[in-house]
C-alpha positions as CSV (number, residue, x, y, z in Angstrom):
1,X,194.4,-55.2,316.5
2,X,193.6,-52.2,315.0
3,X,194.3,-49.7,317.8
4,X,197.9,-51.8,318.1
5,X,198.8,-51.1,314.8
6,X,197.6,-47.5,315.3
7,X,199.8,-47.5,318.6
8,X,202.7,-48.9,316.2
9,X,202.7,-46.4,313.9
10,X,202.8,-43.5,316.1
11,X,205.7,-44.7,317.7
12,X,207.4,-45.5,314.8
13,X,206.5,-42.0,313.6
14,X,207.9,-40.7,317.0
15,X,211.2,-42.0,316.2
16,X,211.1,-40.4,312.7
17,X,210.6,-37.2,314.6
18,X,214.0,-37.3,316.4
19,X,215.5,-38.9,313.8
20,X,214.4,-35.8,311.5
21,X,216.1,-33.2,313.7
22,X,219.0,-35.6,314.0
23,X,219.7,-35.3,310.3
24,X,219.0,-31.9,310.4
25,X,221.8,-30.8,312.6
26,X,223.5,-33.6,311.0
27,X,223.8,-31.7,308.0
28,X,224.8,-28.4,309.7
29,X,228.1,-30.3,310.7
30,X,229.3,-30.4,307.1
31,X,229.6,-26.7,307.5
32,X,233.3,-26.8,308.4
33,X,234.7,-28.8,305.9
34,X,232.1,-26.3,303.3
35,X,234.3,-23.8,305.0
36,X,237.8,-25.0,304.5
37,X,236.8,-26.0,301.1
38,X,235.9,-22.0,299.8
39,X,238.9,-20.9,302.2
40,X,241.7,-23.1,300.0
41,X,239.6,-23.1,296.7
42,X,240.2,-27.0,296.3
43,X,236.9,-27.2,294.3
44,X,234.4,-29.4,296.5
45,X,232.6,-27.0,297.6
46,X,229.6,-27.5,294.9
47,X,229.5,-30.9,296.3
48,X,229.0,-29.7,300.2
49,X,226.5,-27.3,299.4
50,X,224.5,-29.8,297.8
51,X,225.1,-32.4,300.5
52,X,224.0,-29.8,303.4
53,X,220.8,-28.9,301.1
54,X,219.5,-32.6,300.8
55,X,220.9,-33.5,304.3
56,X,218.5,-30.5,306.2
57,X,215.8,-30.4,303.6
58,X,215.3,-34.3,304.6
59,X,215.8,-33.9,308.0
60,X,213.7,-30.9,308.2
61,X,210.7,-32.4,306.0
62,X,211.2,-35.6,308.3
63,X,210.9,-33.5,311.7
64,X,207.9,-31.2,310.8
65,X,206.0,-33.8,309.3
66,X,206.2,-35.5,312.5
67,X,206.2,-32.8,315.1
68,X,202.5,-33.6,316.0
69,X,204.1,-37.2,317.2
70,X,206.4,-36.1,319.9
71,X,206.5,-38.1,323.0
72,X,208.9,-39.6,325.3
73,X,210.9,-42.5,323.9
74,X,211.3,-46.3,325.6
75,X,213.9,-48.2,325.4
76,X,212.5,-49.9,322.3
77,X,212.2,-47.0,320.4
78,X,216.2,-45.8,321.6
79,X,217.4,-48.6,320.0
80,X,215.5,-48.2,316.6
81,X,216.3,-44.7,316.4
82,X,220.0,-45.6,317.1
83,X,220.1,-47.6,314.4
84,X,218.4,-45.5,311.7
85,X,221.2,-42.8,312.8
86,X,224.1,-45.3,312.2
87,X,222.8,-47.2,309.3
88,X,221.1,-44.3,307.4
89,X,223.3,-41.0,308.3
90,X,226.1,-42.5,306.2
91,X,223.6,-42.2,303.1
92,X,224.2,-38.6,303.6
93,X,227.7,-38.3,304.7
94,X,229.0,-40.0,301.1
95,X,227.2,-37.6,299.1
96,X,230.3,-34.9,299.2
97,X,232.7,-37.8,298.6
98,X,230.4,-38.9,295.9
99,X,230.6,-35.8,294.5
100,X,234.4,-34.8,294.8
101,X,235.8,-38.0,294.0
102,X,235.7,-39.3,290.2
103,X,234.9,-43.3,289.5
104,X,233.7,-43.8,293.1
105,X,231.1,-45.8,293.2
106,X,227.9,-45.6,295.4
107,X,228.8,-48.8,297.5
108,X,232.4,-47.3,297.9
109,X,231.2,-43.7,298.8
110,X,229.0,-45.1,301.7
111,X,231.7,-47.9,302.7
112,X,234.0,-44.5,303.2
113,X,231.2,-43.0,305.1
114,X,230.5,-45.8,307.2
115,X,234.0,-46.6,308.5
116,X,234.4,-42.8,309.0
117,X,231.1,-42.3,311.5
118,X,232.0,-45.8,312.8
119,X,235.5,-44.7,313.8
120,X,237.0,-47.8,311.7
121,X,239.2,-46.0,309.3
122,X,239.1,-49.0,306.9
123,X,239.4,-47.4,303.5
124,X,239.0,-47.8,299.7
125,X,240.6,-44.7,298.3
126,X,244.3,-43.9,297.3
127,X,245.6,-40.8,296.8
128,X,245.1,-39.1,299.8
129,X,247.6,-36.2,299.2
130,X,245.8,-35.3,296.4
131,X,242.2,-35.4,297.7
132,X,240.4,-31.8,297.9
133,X,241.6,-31.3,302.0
134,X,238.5,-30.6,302.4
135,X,237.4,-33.8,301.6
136,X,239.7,-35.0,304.2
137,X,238.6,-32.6,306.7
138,X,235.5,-34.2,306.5
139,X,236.5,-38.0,306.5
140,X,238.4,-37.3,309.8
141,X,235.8,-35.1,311.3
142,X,233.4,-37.9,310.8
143,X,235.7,-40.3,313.3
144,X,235.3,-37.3,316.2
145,X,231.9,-37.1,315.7
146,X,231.3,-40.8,315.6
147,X,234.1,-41.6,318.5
148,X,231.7,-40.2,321.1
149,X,228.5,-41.4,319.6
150,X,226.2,-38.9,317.9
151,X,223.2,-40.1,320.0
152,X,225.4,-38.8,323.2
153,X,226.3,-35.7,321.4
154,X,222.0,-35.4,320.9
155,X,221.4,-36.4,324.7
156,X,224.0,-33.2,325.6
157,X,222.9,-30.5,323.7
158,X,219.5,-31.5,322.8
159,X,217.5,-32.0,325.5
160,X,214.9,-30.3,324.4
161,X,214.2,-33.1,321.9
162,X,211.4,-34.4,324.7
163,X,213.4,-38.0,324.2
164,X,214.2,-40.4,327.0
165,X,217.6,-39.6,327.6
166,X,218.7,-42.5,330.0
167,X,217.2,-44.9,326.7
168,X,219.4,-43.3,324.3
169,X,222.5,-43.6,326.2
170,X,222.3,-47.0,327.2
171,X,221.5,-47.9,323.8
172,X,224.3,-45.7,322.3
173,X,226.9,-47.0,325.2
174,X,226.8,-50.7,325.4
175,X,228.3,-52.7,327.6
176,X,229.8,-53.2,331.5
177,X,230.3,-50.0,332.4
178,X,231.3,-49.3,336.2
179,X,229.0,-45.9,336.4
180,X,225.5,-45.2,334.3
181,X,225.3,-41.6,335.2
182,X,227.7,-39.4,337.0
183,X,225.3,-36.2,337.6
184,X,221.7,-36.1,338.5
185,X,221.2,-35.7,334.5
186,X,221.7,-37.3,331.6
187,X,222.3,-34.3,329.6
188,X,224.6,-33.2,332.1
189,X,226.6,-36.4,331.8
190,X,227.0,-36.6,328.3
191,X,227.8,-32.7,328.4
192,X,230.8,-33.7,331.0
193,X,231.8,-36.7,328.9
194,X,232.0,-33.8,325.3
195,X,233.5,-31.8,327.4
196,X,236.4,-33.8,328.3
197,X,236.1,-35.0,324.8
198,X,236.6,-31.4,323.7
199,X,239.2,-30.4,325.8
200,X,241.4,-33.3,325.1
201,X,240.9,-32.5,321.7
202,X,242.0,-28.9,321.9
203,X,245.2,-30.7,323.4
204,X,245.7,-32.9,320.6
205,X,245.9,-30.3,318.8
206,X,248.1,-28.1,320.0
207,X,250.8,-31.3,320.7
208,X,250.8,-32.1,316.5
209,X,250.7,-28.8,315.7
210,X,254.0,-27.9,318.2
211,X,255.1,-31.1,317.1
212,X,255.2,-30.1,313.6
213,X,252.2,-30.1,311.7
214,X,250.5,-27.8,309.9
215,X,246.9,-26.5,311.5
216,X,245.1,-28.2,309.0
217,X,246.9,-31.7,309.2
218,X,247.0,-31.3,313.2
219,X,243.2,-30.8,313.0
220,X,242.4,-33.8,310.7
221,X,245.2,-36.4,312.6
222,X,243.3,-34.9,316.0
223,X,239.8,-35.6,314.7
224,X,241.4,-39.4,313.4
225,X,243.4,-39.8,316.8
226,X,240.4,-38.6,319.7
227,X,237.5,-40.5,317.6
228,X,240.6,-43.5,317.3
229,X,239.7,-44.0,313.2
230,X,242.8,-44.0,311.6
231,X,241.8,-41.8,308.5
232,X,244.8,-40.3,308.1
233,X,245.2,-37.2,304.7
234,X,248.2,-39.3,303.6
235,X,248.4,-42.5,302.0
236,X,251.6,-43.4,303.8
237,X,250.0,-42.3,306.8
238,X,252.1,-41.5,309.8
239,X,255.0,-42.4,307.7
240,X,254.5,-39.0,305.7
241,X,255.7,-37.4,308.9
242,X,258.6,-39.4,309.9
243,X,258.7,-37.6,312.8
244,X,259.4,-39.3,316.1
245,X,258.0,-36.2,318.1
246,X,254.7,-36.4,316.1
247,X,254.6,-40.5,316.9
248,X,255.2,-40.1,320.5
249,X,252.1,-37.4,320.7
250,X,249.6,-39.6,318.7
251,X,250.4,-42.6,321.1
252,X,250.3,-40.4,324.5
253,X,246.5,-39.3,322.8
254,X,245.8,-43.0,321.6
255,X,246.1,-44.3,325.0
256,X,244.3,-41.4,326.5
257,X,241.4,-41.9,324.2
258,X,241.5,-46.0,325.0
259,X,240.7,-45.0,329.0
260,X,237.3,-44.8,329.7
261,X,236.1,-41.2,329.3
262,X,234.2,-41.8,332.8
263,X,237.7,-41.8,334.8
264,X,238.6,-39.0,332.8
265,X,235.4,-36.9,333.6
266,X,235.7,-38.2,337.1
267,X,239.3,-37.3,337.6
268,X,239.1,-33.1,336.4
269,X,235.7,-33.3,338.9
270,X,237.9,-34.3,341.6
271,X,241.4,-32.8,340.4
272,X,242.8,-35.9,341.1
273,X,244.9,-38.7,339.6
274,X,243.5,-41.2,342.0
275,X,240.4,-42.3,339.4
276,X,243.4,-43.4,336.9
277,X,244.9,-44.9,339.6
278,X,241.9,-47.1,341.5
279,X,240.3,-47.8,337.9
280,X,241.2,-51.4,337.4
281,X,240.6,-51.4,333.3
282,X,243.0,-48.7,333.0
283,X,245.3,-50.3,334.2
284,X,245.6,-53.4,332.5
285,X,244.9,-51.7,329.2
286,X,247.8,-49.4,329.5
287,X,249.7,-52.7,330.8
288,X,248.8,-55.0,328.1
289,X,249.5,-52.4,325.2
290,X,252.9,-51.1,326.6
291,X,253.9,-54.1,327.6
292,X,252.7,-55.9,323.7
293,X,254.9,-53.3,322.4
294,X,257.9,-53.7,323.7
295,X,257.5,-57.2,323.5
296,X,256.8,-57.1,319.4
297,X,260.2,-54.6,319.9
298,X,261.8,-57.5,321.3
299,X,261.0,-59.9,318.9
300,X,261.4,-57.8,315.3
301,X,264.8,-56.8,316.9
302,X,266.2,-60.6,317.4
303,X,264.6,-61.6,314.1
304,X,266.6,-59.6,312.4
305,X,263.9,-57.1,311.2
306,X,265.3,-53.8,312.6
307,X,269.0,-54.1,313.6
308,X,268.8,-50.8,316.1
309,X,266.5,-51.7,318.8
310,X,265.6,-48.4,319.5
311,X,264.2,-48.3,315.5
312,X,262.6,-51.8,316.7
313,X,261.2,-49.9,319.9
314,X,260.1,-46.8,318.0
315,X,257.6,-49.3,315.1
316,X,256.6,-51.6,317.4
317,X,255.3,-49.2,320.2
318,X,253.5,-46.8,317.8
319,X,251.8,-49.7,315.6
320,X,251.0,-52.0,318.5
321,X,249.3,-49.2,320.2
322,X,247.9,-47.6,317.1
323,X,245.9,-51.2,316.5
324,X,245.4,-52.3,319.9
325,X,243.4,-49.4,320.2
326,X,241.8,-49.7,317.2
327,X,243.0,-46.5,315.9
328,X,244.7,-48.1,312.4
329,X,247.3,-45.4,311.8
330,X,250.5,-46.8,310.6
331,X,254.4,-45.6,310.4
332,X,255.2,-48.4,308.5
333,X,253.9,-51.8,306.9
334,X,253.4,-53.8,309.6
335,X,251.8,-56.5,307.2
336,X,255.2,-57.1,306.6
337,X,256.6,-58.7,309.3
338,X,256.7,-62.1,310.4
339,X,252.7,-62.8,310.6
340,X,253.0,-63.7,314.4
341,X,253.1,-59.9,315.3
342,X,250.3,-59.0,312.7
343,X,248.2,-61.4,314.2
344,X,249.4,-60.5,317.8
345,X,248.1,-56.9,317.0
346,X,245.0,-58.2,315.3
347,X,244.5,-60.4,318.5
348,X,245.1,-57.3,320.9
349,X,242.4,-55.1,318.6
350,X,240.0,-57.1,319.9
351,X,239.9,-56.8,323.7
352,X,242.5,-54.2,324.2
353,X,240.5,-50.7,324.6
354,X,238.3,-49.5,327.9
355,X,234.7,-49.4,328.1
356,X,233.4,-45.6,327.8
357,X,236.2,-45.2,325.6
358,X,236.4,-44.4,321.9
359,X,237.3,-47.6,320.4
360,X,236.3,-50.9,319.2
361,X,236.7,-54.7,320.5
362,X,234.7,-56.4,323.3
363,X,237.1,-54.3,325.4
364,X,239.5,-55.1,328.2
365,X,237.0,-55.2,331.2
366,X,234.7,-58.5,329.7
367,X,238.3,-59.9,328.9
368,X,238.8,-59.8,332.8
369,X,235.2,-61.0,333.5
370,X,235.8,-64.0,331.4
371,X,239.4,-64.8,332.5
372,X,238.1,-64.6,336.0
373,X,234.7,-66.7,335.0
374,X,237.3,-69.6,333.6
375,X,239.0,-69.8,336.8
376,X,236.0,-69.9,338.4
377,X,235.3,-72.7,336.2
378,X,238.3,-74.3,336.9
379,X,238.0,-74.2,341.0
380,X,234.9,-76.0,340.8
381,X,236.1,-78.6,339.0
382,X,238.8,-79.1,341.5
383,X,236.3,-77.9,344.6
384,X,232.9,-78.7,343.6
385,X,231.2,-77.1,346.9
386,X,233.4,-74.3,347.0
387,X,231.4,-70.6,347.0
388,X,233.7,-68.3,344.3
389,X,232.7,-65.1,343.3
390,X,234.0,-63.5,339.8
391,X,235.5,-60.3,341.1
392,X,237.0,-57.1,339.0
393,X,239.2,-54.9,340.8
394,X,238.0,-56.4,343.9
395,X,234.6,-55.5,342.8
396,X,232.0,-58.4,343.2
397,X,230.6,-59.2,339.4
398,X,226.8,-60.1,339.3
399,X,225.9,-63.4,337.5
400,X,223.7,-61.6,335.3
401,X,226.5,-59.5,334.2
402,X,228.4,-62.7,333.6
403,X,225.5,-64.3,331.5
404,X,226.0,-61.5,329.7
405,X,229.4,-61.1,328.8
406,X,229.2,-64.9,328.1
407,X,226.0,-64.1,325.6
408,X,228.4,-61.2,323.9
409,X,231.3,-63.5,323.0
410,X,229.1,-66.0,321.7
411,X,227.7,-63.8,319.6
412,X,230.8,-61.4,318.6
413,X,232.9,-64.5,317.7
414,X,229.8,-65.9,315.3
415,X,229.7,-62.7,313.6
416,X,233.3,-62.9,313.0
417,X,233.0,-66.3,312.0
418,X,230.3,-65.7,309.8
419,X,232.0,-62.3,308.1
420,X,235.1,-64.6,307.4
421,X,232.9,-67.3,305.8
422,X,231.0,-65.0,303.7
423,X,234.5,-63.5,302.3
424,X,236.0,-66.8,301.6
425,X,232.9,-68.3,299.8
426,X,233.5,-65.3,297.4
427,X,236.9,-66.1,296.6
428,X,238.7,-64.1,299.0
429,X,241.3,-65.6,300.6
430,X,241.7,-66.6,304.1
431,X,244.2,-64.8,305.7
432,X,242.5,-61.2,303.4
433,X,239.5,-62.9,304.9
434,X,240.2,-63.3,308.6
435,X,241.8,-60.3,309.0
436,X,238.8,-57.7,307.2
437,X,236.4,-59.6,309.3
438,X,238.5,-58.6,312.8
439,X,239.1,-55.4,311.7
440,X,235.8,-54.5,310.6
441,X,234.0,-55.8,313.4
442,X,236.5,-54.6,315.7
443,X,236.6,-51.0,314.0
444,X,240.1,-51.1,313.4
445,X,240.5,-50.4,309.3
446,X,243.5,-52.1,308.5
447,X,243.7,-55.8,308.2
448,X,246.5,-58.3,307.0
449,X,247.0,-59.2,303.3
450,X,245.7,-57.9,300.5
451,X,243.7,-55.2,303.3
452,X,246.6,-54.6,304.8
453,X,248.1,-51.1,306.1
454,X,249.8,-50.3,302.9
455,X,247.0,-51.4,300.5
456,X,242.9,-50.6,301.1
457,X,239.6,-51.9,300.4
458,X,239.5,-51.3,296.7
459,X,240.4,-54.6,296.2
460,X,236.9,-55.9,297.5
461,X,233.8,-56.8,295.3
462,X,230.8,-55.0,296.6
463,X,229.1,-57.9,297.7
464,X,232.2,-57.9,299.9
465,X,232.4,-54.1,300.3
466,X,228.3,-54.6,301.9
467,X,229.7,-57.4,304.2
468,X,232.5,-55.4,306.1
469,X,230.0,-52.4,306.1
470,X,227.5,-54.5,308.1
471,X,230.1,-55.4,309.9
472,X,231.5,-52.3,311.2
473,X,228.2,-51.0,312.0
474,X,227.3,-54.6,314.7
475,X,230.9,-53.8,315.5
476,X,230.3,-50.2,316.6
477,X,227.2,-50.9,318.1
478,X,228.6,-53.0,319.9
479,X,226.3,-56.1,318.6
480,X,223.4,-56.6,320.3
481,X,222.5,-52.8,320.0
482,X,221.8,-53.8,316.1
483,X,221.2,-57.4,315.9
484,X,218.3,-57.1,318.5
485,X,215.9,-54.4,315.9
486,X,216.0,-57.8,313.6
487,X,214.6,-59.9,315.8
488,X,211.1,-61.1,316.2
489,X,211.0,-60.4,319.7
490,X,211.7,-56.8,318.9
491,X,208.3,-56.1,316.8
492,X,206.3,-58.3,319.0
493,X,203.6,-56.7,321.0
């Protein structure tokens, strides 16, 4: 017993290594928003010194303390280590906001920094336009950085950490995807992957600021719009713009970040379009969120609620797509139409986006699997000794995988279930309720009601506040990634 418990503690101490240097460099990325902050004067800049200074020292402290600990990680230890970086890296990420912004409290700070890394983009502050920018600069950053996944950021760059590298990127990416690996490394994968990342980045960019935007705003609406968060530097959001040009390149780079960044990485190897075209999941997720928009433009125009169905077309494309991909920008207050299209664009946030992509949901391709595992389902019923295979794209799908996907939407519709319960046994109501629990879990930001687009989380108590933070972080991690470090199996020897 004793020598397990000795065992124990020097993996856990292992971890604590790479987590150290984790939140070291951690702490270096607060550099550019330290930057813009002394460049425009805005008066935060006390604030990110002291963060970076607390961040490294911890992080530092943490990894020499430990260095006599390094070793190769299993796939136990990727998983605990994920989710100290999730849970515990938002500590440090509120400490500027903290800092910079009067009468926030502690709970709210690290609600804002949790729904930044988590790409969520749900919100409890007001008056954006009047924040220190860089204050903004970092709330948006923290959506690029946390799109990707900082673990895969680690895995590419770091490799000299001495981790297992194949651990941490299954435990950071979740879920069906069609390829583990695309190059004989790991490092060299998620390098491809940030590289892609990067470049479509550089062409965000460039598309808002030709489009109109200043640098800075075309840098913070690219950080919000490649990570798909939704922080936006304005309270009104896209509707600060008003600018049809600036809509029309936000959804062209919504729907690019939705695709899996696999077919992308794939498709500039190759210099060819055919990945787009034989990928199956992009398919019917540009399908589904095209085709939901023009629908909802269909319907708000014969309701009466725009009389130009071009305006119609113009709201309903950029919203629809802006939630179905869990991105959570907004042109307008969709919480104010007829609730059938918030709740169709609530319903669409939670299956809508790719696997390997940047946003939230149980994404498009377990929607398939289960669709197909139904009319499976159904055949046998009718046939009972027919043989049917659950196939994606023509591709045969393994039972196991099935199980699987089965196990997940048991467990991702509980959670919801059980965020909307815990809400409305404080007194919240059910629609406010409901909709927070989807969005959070889904890592979409806005919900319907009293958390809808044009209003934020302030309104929540912090008991509430700590429920939707849990919830984004199972939500980003996809579920299980979290969930399985609390149970007993987990610790078991």
């Amino acid at each position: 017993m004793a020598d397990f418990r000795s065992r124990e503690l020097h993996r856990n101490l292992s971890v604590l290594h790479v987590f150290g240097l984790i939140t070291l460099i951690f702490g270096i990325t607060m550099a550019l928003p330290l930057g813009v902050s002394r460049w425009l004067d805005d008066g935060a800049s006390a604030g990110f010194d002291r963060a970076i200074a607390i961040t490294a020292a911890a992080g530092a402290v943490t990894w020499l303390s430990t260095l006599r600990y390094r070793r190769e990680l299993e796939i136990r230890d990727a998983f605990l280590l994920v989710a100290m970086v999730w849970a515990v890296l938002p500590a440090f990420a509120a400490l500027p906001l903290h800092s910079a912004i009067d009468g926030l409290s502690a709970t709210d700070a690290y609600f804002e920094a949790v729904s930044g890394i988590t790409a969520t983009g749900a919100t409890v502050l007001s008056g954006l336009d009047h924040l220190p920018p860089s204050i903004n600069v970092w709330r948006t950053q923290m959506h690029w950085m946390g799109g990707m996944g900082l673990i895969v950021l680690a895995v590419a760059i770091l490799p000299l950490l001495g981790v297992g590298g194949r651990q941490l990127f299954k435990a950071e990416t979740p879920g069906p995807m069609k390829e583990s690996r695309l190059t004989p490394r790991l490092a060299e994968t998620a390098k491809g992957l940030w590289t892609i990342y990067g470049l479509l980045s550089l062409a965000c960019w460039l598309a808002y600021w030709l489009a109109g935007m200043s640098g800075l705003d075309a840098l913070m609406h690219m950080f919000s719009t490649m990570g798909l968060g939704g922080f936006s530097s304005y309270d009104a959001s896209y509707g600060h713009f008003d600018s049809l040009a600036i809509e029309v390149v936000a959804i062209c780079f919504m729907l690019a970040s939705g695709i899996n960044f696999i077919t992308h990485f794939s498709a500039l190897r190759g210099r060819s379009l055919q990945p787009y075209r034989r990928d199956p999941e992009a398919r019917l997720f540009i399908g589904v969120t095209v085709g939901s928009g023009v629908l909802i433009a269909v319907y708000l125009y014969f309701l009466g609620v725009y009389e130009d169905p071009l305006v119609a077309l113009r709201y309903a494309m950029f919203n629809t797509i802006s939630v179905a991909t869990t991105t959570g920008f907004a042109s307008t207050d969709y919480g104010a139409w007829p609730m059938f299209a918030g709740l169709w664009l609530l319903f669409l946030s939670s299956f809508a986006t790719c696997a390997g992509s940047t946003g939230g949901g149980i994404k498009i391709v377990r929607a398939a699997i289960l669709y197909q595992q139904v009319y499976r389902e159904f055949v046998r019923i009718l046939h009972p000794y027919a043989v049917t295979q659950v196939k994606v794209g023509g591709a045969v799908v393994q039972n196991n995988i099935v199980f699987a996907v089965l196990a997940f939407l048991f467990v991702y519709i509980a959670t919801i279930v059980i965020t909307t319960l815990l809400l409305v046994a404080t007194n919240l109501d059910v629609v406010t309720a409901f909709s927070a629990a989807v969005a959070c879990v889904n890592n979409t930001g806005p919900g319907l009601a009293d958390v809808g687009p044009a209003t934020t989380y302030a309104v929540l108590t912090d008991f509430q506040t700590w429920v939707c933070t849990f919830a984004m972080l199972l939500g980003r991690l996809e579920l299980f990634t979290l969930l399985i470090v609390f149970t007993p199996v987990f610790w078991r020897k």
